[in-house]
C-alpha positions in Angstrom: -59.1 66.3 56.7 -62.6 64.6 56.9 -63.0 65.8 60.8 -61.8 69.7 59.3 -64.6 69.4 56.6 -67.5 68.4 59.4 -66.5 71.8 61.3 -66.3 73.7 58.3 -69.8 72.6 57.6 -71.1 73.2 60.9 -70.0 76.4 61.2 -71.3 77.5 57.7 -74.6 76.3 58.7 -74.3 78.4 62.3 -73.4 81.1 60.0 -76.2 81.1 57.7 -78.5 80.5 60.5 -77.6 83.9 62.3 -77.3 86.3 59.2 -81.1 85.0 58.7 -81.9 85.9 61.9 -80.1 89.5 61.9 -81.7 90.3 58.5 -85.6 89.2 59.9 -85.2 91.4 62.7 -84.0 94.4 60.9 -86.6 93.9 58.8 -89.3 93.7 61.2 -87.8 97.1 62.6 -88.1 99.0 59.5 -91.8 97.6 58.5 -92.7 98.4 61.9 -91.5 101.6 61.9 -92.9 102.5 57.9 -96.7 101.5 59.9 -96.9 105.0 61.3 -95.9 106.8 58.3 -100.0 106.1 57.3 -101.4 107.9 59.9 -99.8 110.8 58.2 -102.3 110.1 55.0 -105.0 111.8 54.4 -108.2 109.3 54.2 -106.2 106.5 55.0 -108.0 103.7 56.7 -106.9 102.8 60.4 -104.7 100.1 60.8 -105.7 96.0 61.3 -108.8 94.6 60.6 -111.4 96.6 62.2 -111.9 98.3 59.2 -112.9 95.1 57.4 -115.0 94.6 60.1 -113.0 92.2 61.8 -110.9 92.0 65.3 -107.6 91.0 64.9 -108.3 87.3 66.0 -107.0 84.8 63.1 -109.4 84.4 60.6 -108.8 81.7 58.1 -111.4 82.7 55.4 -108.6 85.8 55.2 -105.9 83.5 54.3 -108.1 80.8 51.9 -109.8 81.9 48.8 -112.4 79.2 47.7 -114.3 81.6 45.4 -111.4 83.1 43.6 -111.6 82.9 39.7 -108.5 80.8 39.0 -108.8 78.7 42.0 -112.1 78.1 40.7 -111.2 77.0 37.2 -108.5 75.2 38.2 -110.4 72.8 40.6 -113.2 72.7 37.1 -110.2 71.4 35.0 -109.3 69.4 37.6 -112.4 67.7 38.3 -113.1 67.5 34.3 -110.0 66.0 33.2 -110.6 63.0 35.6 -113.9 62.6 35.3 -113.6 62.1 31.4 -110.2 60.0 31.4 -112.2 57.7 34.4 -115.2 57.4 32.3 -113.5 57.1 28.8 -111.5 54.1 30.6 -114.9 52.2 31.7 -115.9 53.0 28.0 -112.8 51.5 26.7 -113.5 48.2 29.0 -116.6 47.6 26.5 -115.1 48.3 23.3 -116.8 51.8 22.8 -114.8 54.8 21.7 -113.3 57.0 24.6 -115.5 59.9 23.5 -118.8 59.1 24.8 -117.2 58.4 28.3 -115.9 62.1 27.8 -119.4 63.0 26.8 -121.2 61.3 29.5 -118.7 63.1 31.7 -119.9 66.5 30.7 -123.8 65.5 30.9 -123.5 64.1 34.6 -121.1 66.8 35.7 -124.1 69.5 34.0 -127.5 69.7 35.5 -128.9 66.1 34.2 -127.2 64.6 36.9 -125.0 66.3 39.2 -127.1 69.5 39.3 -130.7 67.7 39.8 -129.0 66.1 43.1 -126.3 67.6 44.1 -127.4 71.2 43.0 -124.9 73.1 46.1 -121.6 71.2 44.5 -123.1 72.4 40.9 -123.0 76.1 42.2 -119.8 75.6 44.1 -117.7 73.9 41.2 -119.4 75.9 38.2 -120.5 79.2 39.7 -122.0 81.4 36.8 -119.9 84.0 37.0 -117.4 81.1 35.8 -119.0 79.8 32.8 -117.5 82.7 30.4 -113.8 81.5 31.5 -114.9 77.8 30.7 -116.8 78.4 27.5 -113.2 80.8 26.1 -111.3 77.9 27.2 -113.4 75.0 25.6 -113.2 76.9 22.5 -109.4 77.4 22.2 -109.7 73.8 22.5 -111.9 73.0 19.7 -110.0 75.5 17.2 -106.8 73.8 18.3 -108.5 69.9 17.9 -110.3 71.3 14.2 -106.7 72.3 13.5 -105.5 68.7 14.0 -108.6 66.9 12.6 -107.9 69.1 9.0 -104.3 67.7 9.3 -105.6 64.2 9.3 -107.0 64.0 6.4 -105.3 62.2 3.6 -106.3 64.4 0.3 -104.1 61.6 -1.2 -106.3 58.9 -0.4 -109.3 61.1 -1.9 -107.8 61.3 -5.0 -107.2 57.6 -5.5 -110.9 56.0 -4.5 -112.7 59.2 -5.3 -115.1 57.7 -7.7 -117.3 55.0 -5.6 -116.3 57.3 -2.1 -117.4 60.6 -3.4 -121.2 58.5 -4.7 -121.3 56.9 -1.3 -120.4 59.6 0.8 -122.9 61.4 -1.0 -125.6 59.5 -0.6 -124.8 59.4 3.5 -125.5 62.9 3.3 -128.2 63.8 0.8 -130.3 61.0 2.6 -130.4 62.0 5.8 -130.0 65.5 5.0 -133.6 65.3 2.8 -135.1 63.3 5.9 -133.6 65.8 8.5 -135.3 68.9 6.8 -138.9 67.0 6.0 -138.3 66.2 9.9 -138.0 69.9 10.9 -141.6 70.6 9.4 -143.1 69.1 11.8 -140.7 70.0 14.6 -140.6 73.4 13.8 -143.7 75.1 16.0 -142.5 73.6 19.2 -138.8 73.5 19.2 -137.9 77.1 17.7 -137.2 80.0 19.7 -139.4 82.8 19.7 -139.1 85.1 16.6 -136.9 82.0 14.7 -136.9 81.3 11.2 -137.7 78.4 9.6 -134.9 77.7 6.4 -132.3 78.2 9.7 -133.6 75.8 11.8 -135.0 73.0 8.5 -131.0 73.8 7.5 -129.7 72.4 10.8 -131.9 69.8 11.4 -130.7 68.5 8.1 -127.3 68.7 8.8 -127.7 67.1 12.4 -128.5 64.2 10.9 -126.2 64.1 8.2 -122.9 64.5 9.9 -120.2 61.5 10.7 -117.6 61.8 13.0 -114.5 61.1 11.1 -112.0 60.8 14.2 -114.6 58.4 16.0 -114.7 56.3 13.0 -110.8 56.4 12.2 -110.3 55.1 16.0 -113.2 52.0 15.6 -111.2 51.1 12.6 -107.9 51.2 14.1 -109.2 49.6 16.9 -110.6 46.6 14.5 -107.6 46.2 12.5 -109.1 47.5 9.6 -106.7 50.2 8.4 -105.5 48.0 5.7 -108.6 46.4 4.2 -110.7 47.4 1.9 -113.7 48.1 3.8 -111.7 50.8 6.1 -110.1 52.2 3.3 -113.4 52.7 2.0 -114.6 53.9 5.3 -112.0 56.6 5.5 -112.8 57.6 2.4 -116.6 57.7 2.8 -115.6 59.9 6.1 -113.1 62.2 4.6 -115.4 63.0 1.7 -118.5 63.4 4.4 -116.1 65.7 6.1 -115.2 68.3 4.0 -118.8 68.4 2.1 -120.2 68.6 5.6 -118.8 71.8 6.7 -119.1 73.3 3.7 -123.2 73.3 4.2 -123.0 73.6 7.5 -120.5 77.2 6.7 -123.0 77.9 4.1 -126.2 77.4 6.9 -124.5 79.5 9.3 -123.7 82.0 6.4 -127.5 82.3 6.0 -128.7 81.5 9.8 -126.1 85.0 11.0 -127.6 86.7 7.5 -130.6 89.4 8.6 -131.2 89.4 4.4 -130.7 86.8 1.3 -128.2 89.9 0.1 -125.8 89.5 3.3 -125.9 85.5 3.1 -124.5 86.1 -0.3 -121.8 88.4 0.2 -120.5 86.0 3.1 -120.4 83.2 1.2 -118.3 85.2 -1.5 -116.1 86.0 1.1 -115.6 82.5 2.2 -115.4 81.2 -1.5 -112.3 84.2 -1.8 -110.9 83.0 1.7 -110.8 79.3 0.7 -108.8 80.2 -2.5 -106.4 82.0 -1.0 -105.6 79.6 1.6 -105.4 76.9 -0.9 -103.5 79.0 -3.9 -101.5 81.3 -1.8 -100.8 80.1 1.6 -100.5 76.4 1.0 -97.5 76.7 -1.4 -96.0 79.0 1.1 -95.9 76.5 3.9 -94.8 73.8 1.3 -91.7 75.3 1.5 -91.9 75.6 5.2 -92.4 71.8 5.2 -89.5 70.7 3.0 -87.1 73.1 4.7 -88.1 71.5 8.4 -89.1 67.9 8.5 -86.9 66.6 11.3 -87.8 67.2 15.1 -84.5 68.8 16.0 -85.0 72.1 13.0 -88.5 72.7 14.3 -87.8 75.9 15.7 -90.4 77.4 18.0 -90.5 80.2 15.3 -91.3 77.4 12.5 -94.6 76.5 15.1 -95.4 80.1 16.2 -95.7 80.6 12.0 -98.1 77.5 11.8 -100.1 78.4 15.0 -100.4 81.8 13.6 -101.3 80.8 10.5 -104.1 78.6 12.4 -105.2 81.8 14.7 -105.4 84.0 11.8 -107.5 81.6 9.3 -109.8 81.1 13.0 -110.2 85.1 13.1 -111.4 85.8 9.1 -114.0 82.8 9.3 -115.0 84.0 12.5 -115.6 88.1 11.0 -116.8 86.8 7.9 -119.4 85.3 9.9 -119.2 81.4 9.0 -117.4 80.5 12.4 -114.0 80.5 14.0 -113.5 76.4 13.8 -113.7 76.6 10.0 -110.7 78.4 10.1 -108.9 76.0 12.3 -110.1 73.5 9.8 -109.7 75.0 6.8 -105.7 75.9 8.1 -105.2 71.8 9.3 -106.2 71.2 6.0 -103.7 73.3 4.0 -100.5 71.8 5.9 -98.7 70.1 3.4 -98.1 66.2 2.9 -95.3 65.8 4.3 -95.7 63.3 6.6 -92.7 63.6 9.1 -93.8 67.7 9.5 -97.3 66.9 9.9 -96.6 64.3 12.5 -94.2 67.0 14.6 -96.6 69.2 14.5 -99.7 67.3 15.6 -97.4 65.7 18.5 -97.0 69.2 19.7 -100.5 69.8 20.5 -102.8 66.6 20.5 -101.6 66.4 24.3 -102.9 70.0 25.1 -105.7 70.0 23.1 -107.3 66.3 23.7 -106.3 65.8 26.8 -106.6 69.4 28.7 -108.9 71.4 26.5 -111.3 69.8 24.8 -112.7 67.9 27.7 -113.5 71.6 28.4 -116.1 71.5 25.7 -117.7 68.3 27.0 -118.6 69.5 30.3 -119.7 73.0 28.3 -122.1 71.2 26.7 -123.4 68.9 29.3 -124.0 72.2 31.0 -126.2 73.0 28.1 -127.5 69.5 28.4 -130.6 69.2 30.7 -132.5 66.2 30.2 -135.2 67.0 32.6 -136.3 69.4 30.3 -137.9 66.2 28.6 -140.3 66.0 31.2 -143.1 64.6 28.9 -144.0 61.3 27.2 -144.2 63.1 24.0 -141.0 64.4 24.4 -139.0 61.2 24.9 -141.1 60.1 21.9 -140.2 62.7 19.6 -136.3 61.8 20.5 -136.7 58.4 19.5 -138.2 59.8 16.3 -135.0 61.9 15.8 -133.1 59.1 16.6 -135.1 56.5 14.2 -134.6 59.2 11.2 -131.0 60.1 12.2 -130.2 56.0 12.2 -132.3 55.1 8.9 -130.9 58.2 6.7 -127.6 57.6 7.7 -127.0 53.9 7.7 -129.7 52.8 5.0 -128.5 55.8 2.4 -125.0 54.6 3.1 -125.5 51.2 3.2 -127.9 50.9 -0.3 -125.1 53.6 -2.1 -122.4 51.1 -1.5 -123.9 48.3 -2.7 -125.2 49.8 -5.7 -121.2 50.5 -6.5 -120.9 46.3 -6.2 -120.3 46.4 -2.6 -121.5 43.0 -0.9 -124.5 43.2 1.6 -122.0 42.5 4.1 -119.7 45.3 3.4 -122.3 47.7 2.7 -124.1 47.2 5.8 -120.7 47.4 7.6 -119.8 50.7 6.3 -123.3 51.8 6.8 -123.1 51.2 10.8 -119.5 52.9 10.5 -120.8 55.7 8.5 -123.6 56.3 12.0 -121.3 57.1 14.4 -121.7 61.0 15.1 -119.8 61.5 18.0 -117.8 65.0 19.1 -118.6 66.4 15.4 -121.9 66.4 16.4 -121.5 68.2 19.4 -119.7 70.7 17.5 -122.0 71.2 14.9 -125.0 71.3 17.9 -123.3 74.0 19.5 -122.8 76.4 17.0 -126.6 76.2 16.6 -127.2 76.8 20.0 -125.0 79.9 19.9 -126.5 81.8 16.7 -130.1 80.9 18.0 -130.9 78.4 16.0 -132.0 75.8 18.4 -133.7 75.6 21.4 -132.3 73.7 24.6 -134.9 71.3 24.2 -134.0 70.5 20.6 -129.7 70.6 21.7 -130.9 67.9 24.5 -132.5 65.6 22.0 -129.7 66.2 19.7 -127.3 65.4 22.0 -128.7 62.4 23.1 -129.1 61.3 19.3 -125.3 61.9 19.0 -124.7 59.9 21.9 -126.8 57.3 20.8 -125.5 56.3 17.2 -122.2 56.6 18.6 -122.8 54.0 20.9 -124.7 51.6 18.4 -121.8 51.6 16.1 -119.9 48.5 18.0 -122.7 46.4 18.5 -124.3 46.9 15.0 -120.9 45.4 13.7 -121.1 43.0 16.1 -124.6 42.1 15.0 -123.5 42.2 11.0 -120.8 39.8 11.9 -123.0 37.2 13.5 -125.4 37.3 10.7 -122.4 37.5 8.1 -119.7 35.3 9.4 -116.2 35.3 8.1 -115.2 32.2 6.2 -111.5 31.4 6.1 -111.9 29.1 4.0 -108.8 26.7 1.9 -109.8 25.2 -1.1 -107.2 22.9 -1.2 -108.8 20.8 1.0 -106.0 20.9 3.1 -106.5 21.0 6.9 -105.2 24.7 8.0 -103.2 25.1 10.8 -103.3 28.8 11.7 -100.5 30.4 14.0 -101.1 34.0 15.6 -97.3 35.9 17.0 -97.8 38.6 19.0 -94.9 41.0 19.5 -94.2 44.6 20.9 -91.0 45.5 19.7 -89.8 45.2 15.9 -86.9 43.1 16.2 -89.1 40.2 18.1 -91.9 40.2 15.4 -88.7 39.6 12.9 -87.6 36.5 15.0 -91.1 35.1 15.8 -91.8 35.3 12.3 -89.2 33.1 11.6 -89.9 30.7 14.3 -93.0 30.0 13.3 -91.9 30.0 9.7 -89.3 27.7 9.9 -90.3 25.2 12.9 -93.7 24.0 10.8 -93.6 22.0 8.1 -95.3 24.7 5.5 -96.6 22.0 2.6 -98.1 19.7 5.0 -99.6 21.6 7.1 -101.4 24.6 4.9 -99.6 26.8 7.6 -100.8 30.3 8.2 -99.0 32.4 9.7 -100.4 36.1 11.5 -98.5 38.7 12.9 -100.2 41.2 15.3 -99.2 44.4 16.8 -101.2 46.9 19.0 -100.7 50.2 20.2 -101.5 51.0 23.4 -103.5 54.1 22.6 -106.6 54.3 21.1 -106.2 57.9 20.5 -103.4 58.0 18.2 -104.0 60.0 14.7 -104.0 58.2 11.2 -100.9 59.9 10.0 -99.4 58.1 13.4 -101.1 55.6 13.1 -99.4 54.7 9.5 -96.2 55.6 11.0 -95.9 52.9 13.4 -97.8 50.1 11.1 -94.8 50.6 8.7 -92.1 50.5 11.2 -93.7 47.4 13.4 -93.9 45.4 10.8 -90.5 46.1 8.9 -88.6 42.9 10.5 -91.3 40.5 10.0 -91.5 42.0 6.2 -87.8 41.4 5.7 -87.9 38.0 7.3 -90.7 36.6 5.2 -88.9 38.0 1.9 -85.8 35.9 3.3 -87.9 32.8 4.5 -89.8 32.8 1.3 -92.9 33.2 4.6 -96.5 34.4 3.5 -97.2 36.1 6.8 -100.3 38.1 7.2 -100.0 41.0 9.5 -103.1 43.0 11.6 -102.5 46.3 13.0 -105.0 47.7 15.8 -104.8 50.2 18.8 -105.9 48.8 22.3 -106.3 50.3 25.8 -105.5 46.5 27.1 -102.8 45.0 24.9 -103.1 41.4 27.0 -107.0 41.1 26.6 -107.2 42.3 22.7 -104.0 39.7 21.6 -106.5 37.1 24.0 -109.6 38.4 21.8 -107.7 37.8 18.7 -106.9 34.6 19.2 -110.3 33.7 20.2 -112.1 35.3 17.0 -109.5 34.3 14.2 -110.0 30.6 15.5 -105.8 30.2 15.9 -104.2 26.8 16.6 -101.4 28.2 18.2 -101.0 31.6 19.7 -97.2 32.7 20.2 -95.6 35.4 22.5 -92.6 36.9 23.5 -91.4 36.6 27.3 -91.3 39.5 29.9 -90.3 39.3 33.3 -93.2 40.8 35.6 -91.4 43.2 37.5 -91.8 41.9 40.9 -90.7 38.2 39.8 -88.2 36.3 37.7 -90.4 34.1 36.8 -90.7 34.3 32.7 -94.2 32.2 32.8 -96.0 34.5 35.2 -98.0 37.7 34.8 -98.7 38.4 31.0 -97.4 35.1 30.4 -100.0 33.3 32.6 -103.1 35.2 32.0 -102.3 34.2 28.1 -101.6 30.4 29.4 -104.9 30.7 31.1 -107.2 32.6 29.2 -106.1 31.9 25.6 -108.7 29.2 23.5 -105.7 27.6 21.7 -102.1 26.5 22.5 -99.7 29.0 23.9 -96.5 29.2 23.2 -94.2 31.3 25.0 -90.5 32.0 23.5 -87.6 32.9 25.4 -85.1 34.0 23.2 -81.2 33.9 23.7 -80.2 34.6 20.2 -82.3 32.7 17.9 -81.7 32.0 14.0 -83.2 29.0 13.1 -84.5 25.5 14.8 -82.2 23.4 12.9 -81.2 21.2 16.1 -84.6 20.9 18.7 -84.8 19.0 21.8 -88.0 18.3 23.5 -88.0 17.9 27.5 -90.8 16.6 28.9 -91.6 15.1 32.9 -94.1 12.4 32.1 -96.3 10.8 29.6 -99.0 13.2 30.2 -97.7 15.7 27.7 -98.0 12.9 25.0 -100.2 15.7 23.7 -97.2 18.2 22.7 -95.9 15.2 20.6 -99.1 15.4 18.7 -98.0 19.4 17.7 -94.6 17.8 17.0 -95.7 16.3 14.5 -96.6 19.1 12.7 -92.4 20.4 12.7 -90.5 20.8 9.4 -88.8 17.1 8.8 -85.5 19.2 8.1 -85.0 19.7 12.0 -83.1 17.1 14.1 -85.6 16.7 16.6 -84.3 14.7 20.4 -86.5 13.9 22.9 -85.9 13.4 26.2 -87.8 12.6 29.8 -86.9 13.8 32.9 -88.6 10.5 34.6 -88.7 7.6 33.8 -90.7 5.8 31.8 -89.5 8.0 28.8 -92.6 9.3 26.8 -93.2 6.1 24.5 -92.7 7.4 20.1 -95.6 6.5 18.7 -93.9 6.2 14.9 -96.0 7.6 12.3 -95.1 10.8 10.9 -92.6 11.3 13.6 -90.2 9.3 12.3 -87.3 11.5 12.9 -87.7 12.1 16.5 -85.2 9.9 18.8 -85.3 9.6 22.7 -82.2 11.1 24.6 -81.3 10.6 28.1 -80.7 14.1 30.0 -77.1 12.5 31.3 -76.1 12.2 27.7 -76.5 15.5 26.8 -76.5 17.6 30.3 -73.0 19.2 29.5 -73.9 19.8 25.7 -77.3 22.0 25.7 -75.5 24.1 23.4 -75.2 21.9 20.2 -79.0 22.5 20.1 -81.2 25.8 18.9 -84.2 25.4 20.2 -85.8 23.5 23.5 -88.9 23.0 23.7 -91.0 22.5 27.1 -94.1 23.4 29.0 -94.7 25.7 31.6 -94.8 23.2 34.2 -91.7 21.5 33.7 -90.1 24.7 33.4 -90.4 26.2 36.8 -90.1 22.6 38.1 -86.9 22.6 36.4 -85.6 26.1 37.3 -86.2 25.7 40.8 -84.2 22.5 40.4 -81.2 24.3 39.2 -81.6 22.4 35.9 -78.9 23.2 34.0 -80.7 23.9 30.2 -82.9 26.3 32.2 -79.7 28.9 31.7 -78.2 27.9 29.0 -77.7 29.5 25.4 -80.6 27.8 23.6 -83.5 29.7 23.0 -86.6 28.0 24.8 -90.0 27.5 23.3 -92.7 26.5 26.5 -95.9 25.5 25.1 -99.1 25.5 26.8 -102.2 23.1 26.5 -105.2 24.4 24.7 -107.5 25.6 27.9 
C-alpha cells in the first residue's frame, strides 16, 4: 500500500505539472493573438516601449516604484515607528518617560538634524508632496489617543479630593497662565506673524505655559510606585483637574483666535457650551446602558465598538465645524464613556496598540518637521528660550508647589508635586500645534515652545531626585527596636501568596520588628491607569489573603518597569532591605535555577538574596540548614533571626561541622547528612547557598531533587 501511495503522488504531481503547462501556452496564444486587435484602434499608441521613449531592453526603474505614494509612506511609518520605540528605549535606560525619546525622534528625523546634514534622505523619505498624507494620518492618531486620554480619567477620584485638588490645580494654572500672557507683551513684535493679533497670540502663550501632561505624569507615578500614596493621588488629581480646565481655555482661545469678530467668538462658544451638554445629559446615559449590557470581552460585538468609534468620530466632526477643534471631540467623547471599569478597559485595549504605537508616533515626526532649531540662529534667540523656559518652570512648579502647601501640604510634598505638576510632555505638542495651524504662532515661537516642552519634561526625574536628596525618607521605628526589613519580589499571583508567607512565618516577628514588602512590576511603562488598577488588585490578591490568614502586616509597592531585574535591584538598594527574596526561573538555555536573573540579583543586589525554589510550600515548620564549611558561619548569624517555633537541623557536608555558637540559637542541633539522606522529606524547608547548591547538584546530591522546598541564600555583596 505504502509503495501504491508514492506512485499515486508522483503521478499527481506529473499531472498538475502538465495541465500548468498546457494552460500557460494557451494562454500565451490568445494574449498574443488579442496584441493585433490594437492596431485596429483608432489613436492607439504602437506597441512596446518606444512610445515611452524606451527600447525594449529591461529596464528596472519600469518594474520598481521608489516614488510611489504608498510605498513612500509606508517606508515613513516604517522608519518612524523604530526610530521612536529605539529612542524611547534609550530614554527608558535613564528613568525618563518614553515620550521624549518619541519626541526627539521626530526633531532629528525633521530638519534640526537629519535635514541640516543629510538634506537628499530628508527629500527622499519626506518628499512634500507627502506631508498632507502624514499630517491626515498623525491626526487620526491624536483624535484616537484624545479618545483614550478622556477615558482615563477617574471623575470618581475628582469628586472625592476635589477640595484641596481643584485649589491646587488652580493655582498651577492661573500662575503660569498670568506669567505666560505678561510674557507675550514683550514677545509679541518679533514672534507674531504678519497681520496677527495680539489677545490670540497673549492667549496661547498663556496656556503654553500652563498645561501638564496628565499621561506623562500618570506614567512617572506608576513608574515610582506612587499610585497608592497620597502624594500621587494628589498628583492625579492635581492633573485631572488641570486637564479638563485646560482645554476648556484653550477651546475657548481657539474659539476667539478662528473668530474674525467678538460676536462669532460668542456664538461658538454657545455652541460648545450646547454640545458639552448634550454629550453629557443625552449621550452619556445612552452609552450607560451600552456599558452595563456589554462588559465582558466575548459580547463586545464589533457593532457595540463601531457605535463607540462613531460616537468618537461624530463628537471629533461638531468640535471641529463649530470651530473649537476636532481633538476636543475625541476628548470630550473619552470622557463621557461610562465607569465601568471592565468596558472601559476593552475598549481602550482595542486601540491603545494602534493609536500609540502606529499613529501617534506620526505626530512626532509631524512636528519635528515643523521643528527647525536653526531658525535660532542668534544669541538673543537662545536667550529668549531660556526666558520661556525659566517662566514656564517658575509659574508652574512654584504656583503649584506654594498652593499645596498652603492646603498643609509639607515642603517636601509640595515641592514634589510641584516638579510632577512641570512635566508638559505630548499635551504640549498638541496644544503647540493647533496654534501653529490657525496662525497663531510663528515657527520660531513653535521651536522655542517645543523645546520648553521637551525641557520640563525631562527635568521632572531629576528634580525628584534632587527633592529626595534634600528631603530624605525616614523609616523610622519608635520602639527602638532594630528593624529588619524583607523585600519579595514576585511575577505571578500565586508566588507573592507563598513568599509572603515565607517570609511571614520563617522570622521571628516580635523580635525582630520584621517588615515585610511585597513588590510587583509591570513590564510596560505604557499601560493606562484604569489598567494599571486592574492588575495592582489582582497581583496583590494572594499576598492580601495570606496576610489576613498569617495575621502578616505586609506592605505592598506597585510600579511599571521597562527592566523588571534592574528596578526589583533599585528597590532593594533605595528602601535599604536586609534581605531581598525571589522566585526561581530556569534561564532558558540552562537548568541551572541560580543563573541568569537569579545571578545578576546574587551579584548586584546591596543585601542578602534569597532565592526560593518551591515544591509545594506551606509552612517552615521542620528546616534543615546544609552548609560545606565554616565559612558560611555568617548564614547562622540570619538564623538567628528564625521563628523559635521551627525545628531547625543543621548539618555539614565536610567535616569539621560548622561549630553552634549557643546564644539565641538554642534550638538549632547538628545532623549528619547519613542520618537523614533517605528522609529529606520529613522536612519543609532547606536552606543553602548558591554555592553549595550547584556543588551539590552536580554531585547528584540527593536533597537537590527531593520534595522540600529550598531556600538558597546569598551573602550581602
Amino acid at each position: 500500500m505504502k509503495g501504491i501511495g508514492g506512485s499515486s503522488g508522483k503521478f499527481s504531481a506529473f499531472f498538475n505539472l502538465a495541465m500548468i503547462s498546457v494552460v500557460a501556452v494557451v494562454l500565451w496564444f490568445i494574449l498574443d493573438a488579442g496584441k493585433m486587435l490594437e492596431t485596429a484602434i483608432p489613436g492607439s499608441a504602437p506597441q512596446g516601449n518606444a512610445a515611452n521613449g524606451h527600447s525594449g531592453v529591461f529596464n528596472l526603474a519600469d518594474v520598481i516604484s521608489l516614488h510611489h505614494p504608498l510605498s513612500i509612506l509606508i517606508l515613513q511609518i516604517l522608519v518612524i515607528i523604530l526610530a521612536s520605540r529605539m529612542l524611547g528605549w534609550i530614554m527608558s535606560l535613564i528613568r525618563q518617560p518614553t515620550v521624549i525619546g518619541e519626541i526627539l525622534a521626530g526633531i532629528m528625523l525633521g530638519p534640526s538634524l537629519l535635514g541640516l546634514y543629510f538634506p537628499e534622505a530628508t527629500i527622499f523619505l519626506f518628499p512634500e508632496t507627502s506631508i498632507g498624507n502624514l499630517q491626515f494620518l498623525s491626526q487620526i492618531g491624536l483624535i484616537l489617543f484624545m479618545f483614550i486620554i478622556g477615558m482615563e480619567l477617574d471623575i470618581g477620584v475628582l469628586k472625592q479630593r476635589a477640595g484641596a485638588a481643584v485649589f491646587i490645580s488652580n493655582a498651577s494654572i492661573v500662575v503660569p497662565f498670568v506669567l505666560g500672557v505678561g510674557l507675550s507683551y514683550f514677545l509679541f513684535e518679533k514672534f507674531s506673524l504678519p497681520g496677527g493679533r495680539y489677545v490670540p497670540f497673549a492667549l496661547f502663550m498663556g496656556i503654553a505655559m500652563s498645561i501638564t501632561a496628565f499621561p506623562v505624569l500618570a506614567r512617572i507615578v506608576q513608574e515610582r510606585g506612587m499610585t497608592r500614596t497620597p502624594l500621587g493621588i494628589t498628583a492625579i488629581t492635581c492633573a485631572a483637574v488641570n486637564d479638563i480646565t485646560a482645554w476648556g481655555i484653550l477651546a475657548l482661545v481657539v474659539a476667539i483666535a478662528n473668530a474674525s469678530a467678538i460676536s462669532g467668538a460668542l456664538l461658538t462658544i454657545f455652541l460648545s457650551l450646547v454640545y458639552v451638554l448634550v454629550m453629557l445629559l443625552i449621550v452619556r446615559p445612552l452609552l450607560g446602558k451600552v456599558a452595563r449590557k456589554y462588559t465582558v470581552r466575548e459580547t463586545i460585538s464589533k457593532m457595540v465598538v463601531a457605535i463607540v468609534l462613531s460616537i468618537m468620530l461624530v463628537s471629533s466632526y461638531i468640535t471641529e465645524v463649530i470651530g473649537i477643534h476636532a481633538l476636543f471631540g475625541a476628548f470630550m467623547a473619552g470622557v463621557i464613556i461610562p465607569d465601568n471599569v471592565r468596558f472601559k478597559q476593552i475598549m481602550a485595549e482595542k486601540l491603545e496598540d494602534v493609536s500609540l504605537v502606529l499613529l501617534l508616533p506620526l505626530f512626532f515626526v509631524y512636528t519635528g518637521l515643523r521643528t527647525e532649531i536653526g531658525l535660532l540662529n542668534e544669541p538673543g534667540l537662545w536667550l529668549t528660550a531660556l526666558l520661556v523656559v525659566a517662566v514656564g518652570v517658575a509659574g508652574k512648579f512654584a504656583g503649584t508647589a506654594l498652593a499645596s502647601r498652603m492646603t498643609g501640604q509639607s515642603w517636601k510634598d509640595s515641592l514634589l508635586l510641584g516638579a510632577l505638576m512641570n512635566t508638559r510632555g505630548l499635551i504640549e505638542l498638541v496644544a503647540l500645534n493647533i496654534g501653529y495651524d490657525i496662525g497663531v504662532l510663528s515657527p520660531e515661537i513653535f521651536t522655542i515652545l517645543v523645546l520648553m516642552a521637551l525641557v520640563t519634561t525631562f527635568m521632572t526625574g531629576p528634580a525628584m531626585a534632587l527633592i529626595y536628596y534634600f528631603y530624605p525618607s525616614t523609616d523610622t521605628d519608635y520602639t527602638g527596636k532594630p528593624v529588619f526589613r524583607v523585600l519579595i519580589a514576585f511575577g505571578p499571583p500565586e508566588a507573592g501568596g507563598r513568599l509572603s508567607s515565607l517570609a511571614g512565618n520563617l522570622f521571628n516577628r516580635s523580635r525582630n520588628n520584621l517588615k515585610i514588602t511585597a513588590l510587583h512590576l509591570t513590564p510596560n511603562t505604557e499601560i493606562s491607569m484604569k489598567n494599571a488598577k486592574l492588575f495592582e488588585e489582582e497581583a496583590f490578591r494572594k499576598v492580601h489573603e495570606v496576610a489576613a490568614e498569617n495575621g502578616i502586616d505586609v506592605k505592598t509597592i506597585y510600579r511599571t518597569a521597562e527592566n523588571v531585574s534592574q528596578e526589583i535591584v533599585k528597590t532593594a538598594r533605595r528602601g535599604k532591605f536586609d534581605l531581598l527574596i525571589v522566585g526561581s526561573s530556569r534561564p532558558l538555555l540552562s537548568h541551572d535555577e541560580t543563573g541568569g536573573k537569579a545571578r545578576y540579583f546574587f551579584d548586584n543586589a546591596r543585601c542578602n538574596v534569597g532565592l526560593f525554589i518551591d515544591k509545594g510550600f506551606v509552612k517552615p515548620e521542620k528546616v534543615l540548614i546544609i552548609t560545606e564549611s565554616g565559612s558560611e558561619a555568617w548564614l547562622y548569624e540570619l538564623v538567628a533571626r528564625f521563628n523559635p517555633q521551627s525545628t531547625i537541623d543543621s548539618a555539614c557536608i565536610l567535616p569539621p561541622a560548622v561549630p553552634v555558637k549557643g546564644r539565641e540559637i538554642k534550638a538549632l542541633r547538628e545532623v549528619f547528612l547519613s542520618d537523614i539522606t533517605d528522609d529529606f522529606s520529613a522536612y519543609d524547608l532547606i536552606i543553602s547557598t548558591p554555592d553549595c547548591y550547584r556543588d551539590q547538584r552536580d554531585a547528584g546530591a540527593a536533597w537537590i531533587d527531593g520534595k522540600a522546598s529550598v531556600l538558597l541564600l546569598g551573602r550581602k555583596s
